[in-house]
DSSP file (Angstrom, degrees, kcal/mol; ACC not computed):
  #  RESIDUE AA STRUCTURE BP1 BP2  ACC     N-H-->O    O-->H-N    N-H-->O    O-->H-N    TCO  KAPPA ALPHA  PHI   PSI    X-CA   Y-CA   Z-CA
    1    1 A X              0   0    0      0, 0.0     2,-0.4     0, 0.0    34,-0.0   0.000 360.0 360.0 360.0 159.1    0.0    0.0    0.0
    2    2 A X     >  -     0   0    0      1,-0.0     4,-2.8     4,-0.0     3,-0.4  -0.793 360.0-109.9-116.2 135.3    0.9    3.6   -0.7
    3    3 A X  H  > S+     0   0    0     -2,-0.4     4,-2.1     1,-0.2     5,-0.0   0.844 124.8  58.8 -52.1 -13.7    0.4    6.7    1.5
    4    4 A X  H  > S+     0   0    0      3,-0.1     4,-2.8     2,-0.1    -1,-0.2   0.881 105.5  49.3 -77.4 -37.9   -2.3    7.7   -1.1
    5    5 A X  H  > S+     0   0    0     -3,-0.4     4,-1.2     2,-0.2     3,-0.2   0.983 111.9  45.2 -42.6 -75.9   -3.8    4.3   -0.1
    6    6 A X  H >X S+     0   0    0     -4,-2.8     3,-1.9     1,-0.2     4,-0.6   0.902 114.4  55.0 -34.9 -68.7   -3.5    5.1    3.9
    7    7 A X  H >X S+     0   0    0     -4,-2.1     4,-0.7     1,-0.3     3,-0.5   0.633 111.8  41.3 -58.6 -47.5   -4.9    8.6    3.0
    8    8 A X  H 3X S+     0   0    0     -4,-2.8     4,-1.6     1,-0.3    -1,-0.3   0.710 104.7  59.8 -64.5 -23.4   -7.7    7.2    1.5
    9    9 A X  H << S+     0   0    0     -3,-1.9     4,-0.4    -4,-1.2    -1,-0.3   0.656 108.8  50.4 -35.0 -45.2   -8.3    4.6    3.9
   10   10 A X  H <X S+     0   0    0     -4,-0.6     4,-1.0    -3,-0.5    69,-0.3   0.622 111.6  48.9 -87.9 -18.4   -8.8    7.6    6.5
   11   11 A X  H >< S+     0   0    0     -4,-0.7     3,-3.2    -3,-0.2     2,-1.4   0.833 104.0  52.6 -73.6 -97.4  -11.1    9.4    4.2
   12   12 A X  T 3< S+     0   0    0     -4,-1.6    -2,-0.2     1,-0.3    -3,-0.2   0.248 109.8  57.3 -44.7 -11.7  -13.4    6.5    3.4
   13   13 A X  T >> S+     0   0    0     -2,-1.4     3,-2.3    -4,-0.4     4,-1.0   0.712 106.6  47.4 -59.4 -48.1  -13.6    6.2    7.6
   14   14 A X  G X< S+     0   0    0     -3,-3.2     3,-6.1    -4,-1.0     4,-0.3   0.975 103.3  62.1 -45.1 -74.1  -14.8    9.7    8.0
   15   15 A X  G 34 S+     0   0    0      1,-0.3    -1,-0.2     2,-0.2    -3,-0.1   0.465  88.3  69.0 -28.4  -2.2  -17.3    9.2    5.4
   16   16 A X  G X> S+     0   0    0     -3,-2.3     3,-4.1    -5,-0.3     4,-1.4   0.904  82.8  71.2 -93.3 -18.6  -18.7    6.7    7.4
   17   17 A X  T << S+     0   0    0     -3,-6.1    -2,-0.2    -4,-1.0    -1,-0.1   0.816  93.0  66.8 -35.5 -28.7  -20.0    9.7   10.0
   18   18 A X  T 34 S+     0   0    0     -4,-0.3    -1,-0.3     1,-0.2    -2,-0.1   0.728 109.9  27.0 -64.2 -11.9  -22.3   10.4    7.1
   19   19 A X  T <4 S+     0   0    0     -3,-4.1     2,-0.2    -4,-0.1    -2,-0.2   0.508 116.1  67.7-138.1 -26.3  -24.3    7.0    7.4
   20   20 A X  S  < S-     0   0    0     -4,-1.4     2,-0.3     2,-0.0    -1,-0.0  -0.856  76.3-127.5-102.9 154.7  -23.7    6.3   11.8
   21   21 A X  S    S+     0   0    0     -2,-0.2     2,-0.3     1,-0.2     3,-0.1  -0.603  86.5  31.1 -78.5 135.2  -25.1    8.4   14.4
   22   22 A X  S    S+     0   0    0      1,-0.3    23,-0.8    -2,-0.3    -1,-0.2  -0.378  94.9 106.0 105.9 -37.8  -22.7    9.8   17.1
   23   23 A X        -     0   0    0     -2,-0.3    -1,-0.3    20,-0.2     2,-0.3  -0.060  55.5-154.4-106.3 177.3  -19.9   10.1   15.0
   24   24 A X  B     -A   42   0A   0     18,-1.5     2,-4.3     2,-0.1    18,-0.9  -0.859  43.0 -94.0-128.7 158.3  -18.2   13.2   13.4
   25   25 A X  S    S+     0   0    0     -2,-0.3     2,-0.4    16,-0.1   -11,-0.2  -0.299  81.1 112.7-100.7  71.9  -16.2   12.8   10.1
   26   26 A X        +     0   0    0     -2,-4.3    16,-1.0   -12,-0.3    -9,-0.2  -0.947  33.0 171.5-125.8 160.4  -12.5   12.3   11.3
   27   27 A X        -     0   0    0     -2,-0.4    52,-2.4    14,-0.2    53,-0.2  -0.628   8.5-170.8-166.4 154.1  -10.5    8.8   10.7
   28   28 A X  B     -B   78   0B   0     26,-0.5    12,-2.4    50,-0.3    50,-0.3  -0.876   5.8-153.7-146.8 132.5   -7.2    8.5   11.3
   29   29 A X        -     0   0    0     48,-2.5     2,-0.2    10,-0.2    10,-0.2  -0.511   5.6-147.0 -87.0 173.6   -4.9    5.3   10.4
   30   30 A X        -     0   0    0     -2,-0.2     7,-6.1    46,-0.1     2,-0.5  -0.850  15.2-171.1-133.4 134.4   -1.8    4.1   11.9
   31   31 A X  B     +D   75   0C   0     44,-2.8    44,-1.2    -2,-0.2     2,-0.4  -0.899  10.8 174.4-127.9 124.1    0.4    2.6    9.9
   32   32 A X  S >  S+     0   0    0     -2,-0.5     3,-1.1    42,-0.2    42,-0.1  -0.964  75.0   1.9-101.9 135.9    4.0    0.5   10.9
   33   33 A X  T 3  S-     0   0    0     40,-0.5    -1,-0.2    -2,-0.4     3,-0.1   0.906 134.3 -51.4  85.4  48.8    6.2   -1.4    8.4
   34   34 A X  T 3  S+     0   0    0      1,-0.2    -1,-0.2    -3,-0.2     2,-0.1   0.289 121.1 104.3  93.1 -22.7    4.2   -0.5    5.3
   35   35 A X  S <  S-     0   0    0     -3,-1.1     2,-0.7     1,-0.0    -1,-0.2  -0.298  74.2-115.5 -93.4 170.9    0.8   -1.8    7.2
   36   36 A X        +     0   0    0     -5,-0.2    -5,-0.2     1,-0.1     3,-0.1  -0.875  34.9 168.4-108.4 130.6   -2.5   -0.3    9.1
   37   37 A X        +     0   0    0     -7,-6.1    28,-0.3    -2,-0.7    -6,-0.1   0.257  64.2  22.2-133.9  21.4   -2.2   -1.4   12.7
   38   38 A X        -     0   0    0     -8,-0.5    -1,-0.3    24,-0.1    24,-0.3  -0.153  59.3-168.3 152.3 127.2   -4.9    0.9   13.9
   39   39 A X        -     0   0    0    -10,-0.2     2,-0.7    18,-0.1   -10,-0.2  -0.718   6.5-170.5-104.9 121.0   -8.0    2.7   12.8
   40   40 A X        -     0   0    0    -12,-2.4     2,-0.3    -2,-0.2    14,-0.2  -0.847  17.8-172.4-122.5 143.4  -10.2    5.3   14.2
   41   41 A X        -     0   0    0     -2,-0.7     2,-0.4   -14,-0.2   -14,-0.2  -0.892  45.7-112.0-114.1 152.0  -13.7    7.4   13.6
   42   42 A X  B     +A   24   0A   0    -16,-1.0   -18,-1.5   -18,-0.9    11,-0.2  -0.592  46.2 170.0 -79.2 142.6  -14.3   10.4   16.2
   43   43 A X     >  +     0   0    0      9,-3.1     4,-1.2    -2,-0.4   -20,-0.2  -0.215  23.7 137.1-153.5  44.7  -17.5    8.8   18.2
   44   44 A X  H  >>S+     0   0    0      8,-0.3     5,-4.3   -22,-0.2     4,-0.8   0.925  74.6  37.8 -51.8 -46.8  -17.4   11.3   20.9
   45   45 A X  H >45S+     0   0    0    -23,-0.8     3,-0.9     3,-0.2   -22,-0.1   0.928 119.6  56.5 -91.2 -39.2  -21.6   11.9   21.1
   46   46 A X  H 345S+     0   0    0      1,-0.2    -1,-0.2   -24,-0.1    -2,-0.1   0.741 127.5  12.7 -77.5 -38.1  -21.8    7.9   20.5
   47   47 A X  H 3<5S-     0   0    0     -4,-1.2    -1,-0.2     2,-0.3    -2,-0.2   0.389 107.2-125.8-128.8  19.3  -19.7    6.8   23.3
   48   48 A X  T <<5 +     0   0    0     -3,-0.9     2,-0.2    -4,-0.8    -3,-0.2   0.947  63.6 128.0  20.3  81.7  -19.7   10.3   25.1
   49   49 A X    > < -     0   0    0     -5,-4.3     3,-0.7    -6,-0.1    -2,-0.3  -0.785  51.1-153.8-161.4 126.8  -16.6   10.8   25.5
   50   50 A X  T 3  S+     0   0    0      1,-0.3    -6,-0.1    -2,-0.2    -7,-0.1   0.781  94.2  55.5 -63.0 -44.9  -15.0   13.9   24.4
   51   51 A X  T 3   +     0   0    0      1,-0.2     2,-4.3    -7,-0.1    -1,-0.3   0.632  69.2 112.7 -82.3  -5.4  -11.7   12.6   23.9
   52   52 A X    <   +     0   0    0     -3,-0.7    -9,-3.1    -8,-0.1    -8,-0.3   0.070  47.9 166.9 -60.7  51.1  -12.9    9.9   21.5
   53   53 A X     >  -     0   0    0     -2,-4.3     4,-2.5   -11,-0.2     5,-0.2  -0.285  47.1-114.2 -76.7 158.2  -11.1   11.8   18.6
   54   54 A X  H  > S+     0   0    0      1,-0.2     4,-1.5     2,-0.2   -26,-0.5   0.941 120.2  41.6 -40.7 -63.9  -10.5    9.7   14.7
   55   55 A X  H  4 S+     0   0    0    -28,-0.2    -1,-0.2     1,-0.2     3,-0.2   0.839 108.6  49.5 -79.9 -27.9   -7.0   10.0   15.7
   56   56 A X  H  > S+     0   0    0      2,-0.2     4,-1.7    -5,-0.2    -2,-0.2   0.622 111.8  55.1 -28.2 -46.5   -6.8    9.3   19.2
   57   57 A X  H  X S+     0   0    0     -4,-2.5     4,-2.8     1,-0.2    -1,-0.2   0.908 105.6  48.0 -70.6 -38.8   -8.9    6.3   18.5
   58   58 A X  H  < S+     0   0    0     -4,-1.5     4,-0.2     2,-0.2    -2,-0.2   0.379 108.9  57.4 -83.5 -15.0   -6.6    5.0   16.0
   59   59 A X  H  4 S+     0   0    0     -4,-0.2     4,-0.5    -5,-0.2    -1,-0.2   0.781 110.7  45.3 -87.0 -43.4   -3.6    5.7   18.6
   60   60 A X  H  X S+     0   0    0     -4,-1.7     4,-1.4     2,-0.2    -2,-0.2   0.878 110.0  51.2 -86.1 -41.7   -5.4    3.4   21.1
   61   61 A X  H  X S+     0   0    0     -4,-2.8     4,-1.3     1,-0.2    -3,-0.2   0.804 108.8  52.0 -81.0  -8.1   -6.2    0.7   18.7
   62   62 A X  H  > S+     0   0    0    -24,-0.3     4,-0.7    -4,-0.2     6,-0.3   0.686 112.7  50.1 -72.8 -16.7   -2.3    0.5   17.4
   63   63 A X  H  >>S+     0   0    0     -4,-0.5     5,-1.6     2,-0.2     4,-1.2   0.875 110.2  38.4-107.6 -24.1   -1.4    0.2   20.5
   64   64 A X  H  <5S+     0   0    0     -4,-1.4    -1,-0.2     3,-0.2    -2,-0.2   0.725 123.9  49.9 -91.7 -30.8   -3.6   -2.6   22.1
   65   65 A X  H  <5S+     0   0    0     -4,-1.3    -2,-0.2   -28,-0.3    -3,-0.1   0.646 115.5  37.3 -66.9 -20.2   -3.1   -4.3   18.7
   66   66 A X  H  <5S-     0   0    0     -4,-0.7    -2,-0.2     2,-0.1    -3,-0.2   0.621 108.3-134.6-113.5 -11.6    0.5   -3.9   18.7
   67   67 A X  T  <5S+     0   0    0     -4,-1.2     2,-0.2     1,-0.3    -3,-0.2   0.913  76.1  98.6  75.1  41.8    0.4   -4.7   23.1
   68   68 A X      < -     0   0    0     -5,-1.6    -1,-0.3    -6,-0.3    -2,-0.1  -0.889  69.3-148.3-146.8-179.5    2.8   -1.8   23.4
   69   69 A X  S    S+     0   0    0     -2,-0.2     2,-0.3     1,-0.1    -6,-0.1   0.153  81.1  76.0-134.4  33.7    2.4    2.3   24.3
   70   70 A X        -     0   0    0     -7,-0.1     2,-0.8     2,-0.1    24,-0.1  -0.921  55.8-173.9-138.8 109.3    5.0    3.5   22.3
   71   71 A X    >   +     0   0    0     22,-1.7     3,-1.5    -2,-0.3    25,-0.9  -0.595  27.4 161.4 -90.1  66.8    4.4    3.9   18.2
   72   72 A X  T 3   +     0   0    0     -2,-0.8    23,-0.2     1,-0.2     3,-0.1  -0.793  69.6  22.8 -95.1 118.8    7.9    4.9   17.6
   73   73 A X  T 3  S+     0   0    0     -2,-0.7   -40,-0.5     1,-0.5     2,-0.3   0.653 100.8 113.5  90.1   8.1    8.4    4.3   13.9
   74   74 A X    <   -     0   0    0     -3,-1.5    22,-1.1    20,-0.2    -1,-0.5  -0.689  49.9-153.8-103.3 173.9    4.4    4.5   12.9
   75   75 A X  B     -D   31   0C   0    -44,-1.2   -44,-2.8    -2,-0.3     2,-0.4  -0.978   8.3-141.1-124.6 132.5    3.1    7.0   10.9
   76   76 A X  E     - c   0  98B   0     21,-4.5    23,-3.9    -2,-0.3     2,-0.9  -0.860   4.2-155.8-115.8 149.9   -0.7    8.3   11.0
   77   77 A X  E     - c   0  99B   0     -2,-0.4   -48,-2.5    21,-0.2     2,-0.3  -0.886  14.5-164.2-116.7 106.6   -2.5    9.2    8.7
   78   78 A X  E     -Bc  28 100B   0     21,-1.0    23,-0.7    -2,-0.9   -50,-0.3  -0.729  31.6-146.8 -81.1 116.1   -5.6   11.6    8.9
   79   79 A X  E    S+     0   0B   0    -52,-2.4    23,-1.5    -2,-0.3     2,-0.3   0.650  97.4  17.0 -84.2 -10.2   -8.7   13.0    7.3
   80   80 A X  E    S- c   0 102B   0     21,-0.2    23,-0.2   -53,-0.2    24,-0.2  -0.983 102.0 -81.2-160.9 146.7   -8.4   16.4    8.8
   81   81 A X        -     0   0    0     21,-3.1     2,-0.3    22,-1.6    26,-0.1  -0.449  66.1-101.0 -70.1 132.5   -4.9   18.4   10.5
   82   82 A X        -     0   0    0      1,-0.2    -1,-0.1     4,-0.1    22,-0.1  -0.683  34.4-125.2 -53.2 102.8   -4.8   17.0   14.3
   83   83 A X     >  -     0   0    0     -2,-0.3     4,-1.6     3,-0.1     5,-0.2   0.609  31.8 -92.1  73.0 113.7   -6.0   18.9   17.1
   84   84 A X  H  > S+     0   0    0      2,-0.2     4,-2.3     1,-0.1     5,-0.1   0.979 127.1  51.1 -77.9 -33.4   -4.3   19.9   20.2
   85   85 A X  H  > S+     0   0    0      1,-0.2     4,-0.8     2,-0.2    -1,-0.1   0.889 117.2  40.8 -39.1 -61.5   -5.7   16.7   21.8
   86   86 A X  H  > S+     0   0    0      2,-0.2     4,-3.8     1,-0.2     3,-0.4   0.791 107.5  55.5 -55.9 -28.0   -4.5   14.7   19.2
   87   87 A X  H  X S+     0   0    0     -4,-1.6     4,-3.1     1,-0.3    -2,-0.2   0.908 112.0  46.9 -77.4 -32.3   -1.3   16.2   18.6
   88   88 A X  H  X S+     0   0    0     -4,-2.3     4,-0.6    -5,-0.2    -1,-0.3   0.698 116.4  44.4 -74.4 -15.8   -0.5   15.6   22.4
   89   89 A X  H  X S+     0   0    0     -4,-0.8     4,-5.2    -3,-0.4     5,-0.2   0.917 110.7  57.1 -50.9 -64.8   -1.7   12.1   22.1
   90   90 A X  H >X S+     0   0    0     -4,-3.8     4,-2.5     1,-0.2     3,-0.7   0.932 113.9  34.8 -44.4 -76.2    0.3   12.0   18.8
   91   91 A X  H 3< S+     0   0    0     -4,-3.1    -1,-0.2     1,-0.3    -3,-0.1   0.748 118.7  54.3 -67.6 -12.5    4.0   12.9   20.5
   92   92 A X  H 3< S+     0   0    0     -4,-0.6    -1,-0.3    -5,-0.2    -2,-0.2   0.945 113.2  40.4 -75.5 -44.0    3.1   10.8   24.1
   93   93 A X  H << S-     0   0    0     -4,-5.2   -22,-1.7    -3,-0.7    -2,-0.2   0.895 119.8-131.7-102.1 -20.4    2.4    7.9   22.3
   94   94 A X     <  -     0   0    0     -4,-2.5     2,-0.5     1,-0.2   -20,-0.2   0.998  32.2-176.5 101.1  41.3    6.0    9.0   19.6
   95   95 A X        -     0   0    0    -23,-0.2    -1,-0.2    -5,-0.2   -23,-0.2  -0.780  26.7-128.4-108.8 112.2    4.6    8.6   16.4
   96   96 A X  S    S-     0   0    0    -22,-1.1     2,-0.3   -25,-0.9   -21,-0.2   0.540  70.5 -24.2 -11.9 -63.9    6.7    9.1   13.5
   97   97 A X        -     0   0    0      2,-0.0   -21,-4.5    -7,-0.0     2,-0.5  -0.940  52.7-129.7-171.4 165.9    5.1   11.4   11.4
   98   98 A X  E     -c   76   0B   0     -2,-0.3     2,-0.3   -23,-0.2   -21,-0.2  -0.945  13.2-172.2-141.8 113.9    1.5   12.8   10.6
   99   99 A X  E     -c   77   0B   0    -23,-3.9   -21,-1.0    -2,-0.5     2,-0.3  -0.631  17.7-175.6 -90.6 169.2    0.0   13.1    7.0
  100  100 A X  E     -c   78   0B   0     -2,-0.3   -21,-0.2   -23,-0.2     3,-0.1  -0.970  18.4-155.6-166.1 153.7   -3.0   14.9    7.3
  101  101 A X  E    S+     0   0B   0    -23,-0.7     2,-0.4    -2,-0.3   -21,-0.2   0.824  72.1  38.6-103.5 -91.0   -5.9   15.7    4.4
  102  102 A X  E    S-c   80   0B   0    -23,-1.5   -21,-3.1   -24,-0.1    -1,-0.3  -0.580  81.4-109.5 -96.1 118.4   -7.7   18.5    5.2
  103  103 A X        -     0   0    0     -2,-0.4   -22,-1.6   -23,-0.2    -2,-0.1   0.216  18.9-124.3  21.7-176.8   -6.8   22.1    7.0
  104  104 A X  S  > S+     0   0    0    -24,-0.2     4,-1.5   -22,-0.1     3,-0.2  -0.111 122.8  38.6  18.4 -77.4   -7.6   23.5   10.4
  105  105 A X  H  > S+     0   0    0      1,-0.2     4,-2.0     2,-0.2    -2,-0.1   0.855 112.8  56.0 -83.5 -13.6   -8.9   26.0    8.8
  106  106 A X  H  4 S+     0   0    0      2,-0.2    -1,-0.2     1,-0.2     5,-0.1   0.854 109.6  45.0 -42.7 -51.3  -10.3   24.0    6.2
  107  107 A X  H  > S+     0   0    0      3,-0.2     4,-0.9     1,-0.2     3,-0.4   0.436 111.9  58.9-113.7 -35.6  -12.2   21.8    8.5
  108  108 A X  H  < S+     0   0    0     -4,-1.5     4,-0.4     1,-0.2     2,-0.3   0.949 109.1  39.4 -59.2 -62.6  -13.3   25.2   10.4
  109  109 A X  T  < S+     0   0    0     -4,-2.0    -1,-0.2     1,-0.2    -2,-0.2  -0.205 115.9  51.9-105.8  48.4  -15.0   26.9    7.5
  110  110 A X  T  4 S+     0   0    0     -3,-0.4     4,-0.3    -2,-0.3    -1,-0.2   0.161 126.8  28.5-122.5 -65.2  -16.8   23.4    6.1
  111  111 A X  S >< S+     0   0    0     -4,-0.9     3,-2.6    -5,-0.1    -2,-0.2   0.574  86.1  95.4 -78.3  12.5  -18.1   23.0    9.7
  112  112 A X  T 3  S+     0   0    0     -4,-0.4     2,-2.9     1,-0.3    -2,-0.1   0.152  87.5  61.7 -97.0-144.9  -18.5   26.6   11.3
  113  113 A X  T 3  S+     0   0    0      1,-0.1    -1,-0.3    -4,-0.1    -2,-0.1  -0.090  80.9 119.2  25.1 -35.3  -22.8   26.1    9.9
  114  114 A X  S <  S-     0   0    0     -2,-2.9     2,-0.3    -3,-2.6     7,-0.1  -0.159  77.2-114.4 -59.7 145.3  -23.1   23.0   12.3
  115  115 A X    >>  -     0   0    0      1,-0.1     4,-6.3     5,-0.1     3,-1.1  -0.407  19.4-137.9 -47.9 113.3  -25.8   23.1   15.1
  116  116 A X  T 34 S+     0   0    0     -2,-0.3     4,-0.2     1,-0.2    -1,-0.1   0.740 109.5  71.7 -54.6  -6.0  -23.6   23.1   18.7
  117  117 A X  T 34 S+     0   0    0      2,-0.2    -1,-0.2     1,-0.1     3,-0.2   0.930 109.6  23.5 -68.2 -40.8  -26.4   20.8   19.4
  118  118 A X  T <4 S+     0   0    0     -3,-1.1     2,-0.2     1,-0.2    -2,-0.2   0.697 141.5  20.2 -81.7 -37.8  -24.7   18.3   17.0
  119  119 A X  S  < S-     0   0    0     -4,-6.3     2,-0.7    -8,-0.1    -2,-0.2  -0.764  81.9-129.3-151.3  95.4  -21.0   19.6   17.2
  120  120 A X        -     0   0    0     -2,-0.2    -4,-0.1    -4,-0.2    -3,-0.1  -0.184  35.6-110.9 -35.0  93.9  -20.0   21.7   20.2
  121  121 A X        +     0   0    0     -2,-0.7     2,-0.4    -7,-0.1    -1,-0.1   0.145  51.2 154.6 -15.1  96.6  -18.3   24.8   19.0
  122  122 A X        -     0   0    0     -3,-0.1     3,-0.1     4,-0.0    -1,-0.1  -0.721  39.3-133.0-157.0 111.0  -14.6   25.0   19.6
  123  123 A X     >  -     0   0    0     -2,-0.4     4,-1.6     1,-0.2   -15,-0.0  -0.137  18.4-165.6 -43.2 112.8  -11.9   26.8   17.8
  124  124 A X  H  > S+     0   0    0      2,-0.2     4,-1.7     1,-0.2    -1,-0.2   0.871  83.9  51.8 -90.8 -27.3   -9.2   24.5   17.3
  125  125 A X  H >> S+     0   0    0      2,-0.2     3,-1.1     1,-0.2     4,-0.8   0.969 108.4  48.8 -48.2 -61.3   -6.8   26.8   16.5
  126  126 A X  H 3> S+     0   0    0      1,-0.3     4,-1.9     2,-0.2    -2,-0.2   0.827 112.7  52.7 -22.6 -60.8   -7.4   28.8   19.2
  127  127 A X  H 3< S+     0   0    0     -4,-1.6    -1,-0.3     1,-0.2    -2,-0.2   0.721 100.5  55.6 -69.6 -27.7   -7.2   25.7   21.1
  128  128 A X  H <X S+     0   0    0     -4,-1.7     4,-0.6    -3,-1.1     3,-0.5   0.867 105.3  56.1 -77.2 -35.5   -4.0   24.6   20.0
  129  129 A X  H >X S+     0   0    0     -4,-0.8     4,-0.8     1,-0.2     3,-0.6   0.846 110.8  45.9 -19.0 -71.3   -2.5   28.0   21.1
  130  130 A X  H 3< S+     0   0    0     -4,-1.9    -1,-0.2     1,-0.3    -2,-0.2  -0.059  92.7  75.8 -90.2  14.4   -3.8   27.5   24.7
  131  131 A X  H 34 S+     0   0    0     -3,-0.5    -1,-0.3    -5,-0.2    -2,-0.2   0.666  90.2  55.6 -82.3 -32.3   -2.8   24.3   25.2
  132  132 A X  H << S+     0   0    0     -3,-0.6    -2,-0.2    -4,-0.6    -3,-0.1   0.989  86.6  99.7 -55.6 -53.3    0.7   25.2   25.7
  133  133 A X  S  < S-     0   0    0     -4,-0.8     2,-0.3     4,-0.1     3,-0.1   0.240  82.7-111.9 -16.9 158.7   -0.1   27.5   28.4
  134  134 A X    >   -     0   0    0      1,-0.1     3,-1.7     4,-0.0    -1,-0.0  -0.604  49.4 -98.4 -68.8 138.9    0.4   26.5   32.1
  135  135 A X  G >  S+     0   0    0      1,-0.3     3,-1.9    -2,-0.3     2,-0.2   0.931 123.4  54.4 -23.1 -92.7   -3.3   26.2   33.8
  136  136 A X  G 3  S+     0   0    0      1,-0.2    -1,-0.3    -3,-0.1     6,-0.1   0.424  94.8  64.7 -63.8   6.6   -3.4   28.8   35.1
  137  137 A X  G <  S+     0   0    0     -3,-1.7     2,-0.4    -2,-0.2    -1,-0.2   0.090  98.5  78.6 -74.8  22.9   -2.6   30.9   32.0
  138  138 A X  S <  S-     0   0    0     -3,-1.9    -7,-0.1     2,-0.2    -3,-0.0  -0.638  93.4-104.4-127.7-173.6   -5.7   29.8   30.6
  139  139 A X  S    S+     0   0    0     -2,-0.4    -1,-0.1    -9,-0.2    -3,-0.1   0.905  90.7  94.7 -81.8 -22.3   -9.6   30.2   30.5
  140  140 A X  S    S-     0   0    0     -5,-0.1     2,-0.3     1,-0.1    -2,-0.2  -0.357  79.4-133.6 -35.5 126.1  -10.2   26.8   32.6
  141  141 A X        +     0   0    0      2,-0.0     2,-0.3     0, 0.0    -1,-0.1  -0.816  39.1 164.0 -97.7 150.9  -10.5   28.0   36.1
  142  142 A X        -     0   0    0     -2,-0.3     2,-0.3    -6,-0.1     0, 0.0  -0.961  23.0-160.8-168.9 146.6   -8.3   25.7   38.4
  143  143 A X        -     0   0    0     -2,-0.3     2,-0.2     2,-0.0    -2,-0.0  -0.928  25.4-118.7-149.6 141.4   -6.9   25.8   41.8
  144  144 A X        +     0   0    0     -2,-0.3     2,-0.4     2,-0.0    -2,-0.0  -0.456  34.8 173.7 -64.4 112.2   -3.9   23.7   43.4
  145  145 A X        -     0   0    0     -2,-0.2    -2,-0.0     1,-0.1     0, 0.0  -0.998  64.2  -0.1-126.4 138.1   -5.2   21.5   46.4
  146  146 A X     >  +     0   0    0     -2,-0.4     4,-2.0     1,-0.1     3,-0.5   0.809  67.3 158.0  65.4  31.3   -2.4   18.9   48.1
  147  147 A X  H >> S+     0   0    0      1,-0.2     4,-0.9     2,-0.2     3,-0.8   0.927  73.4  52.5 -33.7 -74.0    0.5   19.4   46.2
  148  148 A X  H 3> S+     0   0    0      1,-0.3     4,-2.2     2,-0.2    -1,-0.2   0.625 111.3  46.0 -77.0 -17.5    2.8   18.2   48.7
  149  149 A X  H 3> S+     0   0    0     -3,-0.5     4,-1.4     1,-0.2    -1,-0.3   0.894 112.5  57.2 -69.1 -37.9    0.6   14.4   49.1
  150  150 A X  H << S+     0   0    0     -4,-2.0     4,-0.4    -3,-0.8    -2,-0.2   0.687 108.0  44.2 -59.8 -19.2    0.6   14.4   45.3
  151  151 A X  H >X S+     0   0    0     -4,-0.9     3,-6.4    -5,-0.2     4,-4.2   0.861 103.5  64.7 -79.0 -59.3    4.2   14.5   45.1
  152  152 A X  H 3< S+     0   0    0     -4,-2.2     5,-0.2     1,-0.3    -2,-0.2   0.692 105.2  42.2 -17.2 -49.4    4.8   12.2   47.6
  153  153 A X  T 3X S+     0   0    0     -4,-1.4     4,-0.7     1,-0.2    -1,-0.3   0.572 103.0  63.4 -92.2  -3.1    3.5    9.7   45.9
  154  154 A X  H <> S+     0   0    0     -3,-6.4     4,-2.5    -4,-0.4    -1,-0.2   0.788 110.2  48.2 -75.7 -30.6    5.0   10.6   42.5
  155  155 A X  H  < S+     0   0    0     -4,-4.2    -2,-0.2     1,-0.2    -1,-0.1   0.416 109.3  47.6-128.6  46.9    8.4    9.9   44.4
  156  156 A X  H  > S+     0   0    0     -5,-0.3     4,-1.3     2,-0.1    -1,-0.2   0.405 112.7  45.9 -85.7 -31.4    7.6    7.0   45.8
  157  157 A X  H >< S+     0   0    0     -4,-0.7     3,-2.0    -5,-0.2     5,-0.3   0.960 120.8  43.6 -64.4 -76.2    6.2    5.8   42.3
  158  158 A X  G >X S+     0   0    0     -4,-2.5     4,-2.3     1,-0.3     3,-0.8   0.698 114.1  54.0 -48.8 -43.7    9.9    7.4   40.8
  159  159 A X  G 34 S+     0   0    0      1,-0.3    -1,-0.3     2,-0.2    -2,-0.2   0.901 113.0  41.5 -64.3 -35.2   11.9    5.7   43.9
  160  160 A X  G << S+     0   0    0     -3,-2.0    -1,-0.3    -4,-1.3    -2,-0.2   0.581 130.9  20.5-103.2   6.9   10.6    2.5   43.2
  161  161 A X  T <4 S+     0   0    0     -3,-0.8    -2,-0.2    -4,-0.2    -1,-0.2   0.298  98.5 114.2-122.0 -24.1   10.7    2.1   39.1
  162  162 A X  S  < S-     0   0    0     -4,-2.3    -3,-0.0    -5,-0.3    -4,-0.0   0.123  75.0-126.5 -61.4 165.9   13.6    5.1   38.7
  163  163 A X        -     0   0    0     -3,-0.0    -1,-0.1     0, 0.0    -4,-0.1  -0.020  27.5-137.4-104.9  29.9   16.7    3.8   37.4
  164  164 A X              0   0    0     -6,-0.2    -2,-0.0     1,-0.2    -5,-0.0   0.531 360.0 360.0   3.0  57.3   18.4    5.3   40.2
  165  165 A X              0   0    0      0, 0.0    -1,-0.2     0, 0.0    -3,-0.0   0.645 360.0 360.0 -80.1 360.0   21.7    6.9   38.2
């Protein structure tokens, strides 16, 4: 198969949002060693869950297909430019490189007409921006409770897996 192949392969998932309910027209492949080792459709309203993004999905099923959490040496392949969700998915889970079909802003002014009833309204540009931020530089309101019991147990977790150099 050919990366026109993947691409289409990630099209022809979106396109299924047109004919099931809950889902929104992303797919994402993943593909190692020339192969697809895991596919996703966004099925957020279907399986309410927000984070159920095309690619995301397609991150979770290479990786339970492949028994591993590191795609180091896949590639994905996309119907529409990731996301900030995805794109932080994409580099925790180490994934090679990302083709992608369609825009940001492409994908903005095709959808900017939907009902929020159907597809909550959210600038992803915007959103990719303010994902770098620290919490509290952002519109989320958030407050720090129990730092010091939440470390603790981060370096007990670190003492007892850490490579102690």
């Amino acid at each position: 198969m050919t990366g026109k192949d993947f691409m289409e392969h990630a099209i022809g998932l979106s396109r299924r949002a047109l004919e099931e309910s809950g889902t929104e027209p992303f797919g994402a492949v993943v593909v190692k060693e020339g192969k697809i080792v895991g596919e996703g459709l966004n099925r957020a309203a279907f399986s309410f869950d927000p984070t159920s993004h095309g690619e995301v999905e397609a991150i979770r099923d290479a990786c339970r297909k492949l028994r591993c959490i590191d795609l180091s040496g896949c590639d994905l392949y996309t119907s529409c430019e990731p996301c900030a969700l995805c794109v932080a998915a994409i580099q925790i889970a180490r994934i090679r490189h990302v083709f992608y079909a369609a825009s940001l802003q492409q994908s903005g002014r095709a959808l900017e007409a939907v009902s929020p009833k159907v597809r909550p309204a959210v600038d992803a540009v915007d959103l990719r921006t303010e994902a770098g931020l620290p919490l509290e530089q952002r519109r989320i309101s958030s407050t720090q409770l129990m730092d010091a019991d939440a470390v603790a147990v981060l370096n007990a977790w670190a003492a007892k897996y850490g490579d102690h150099r």
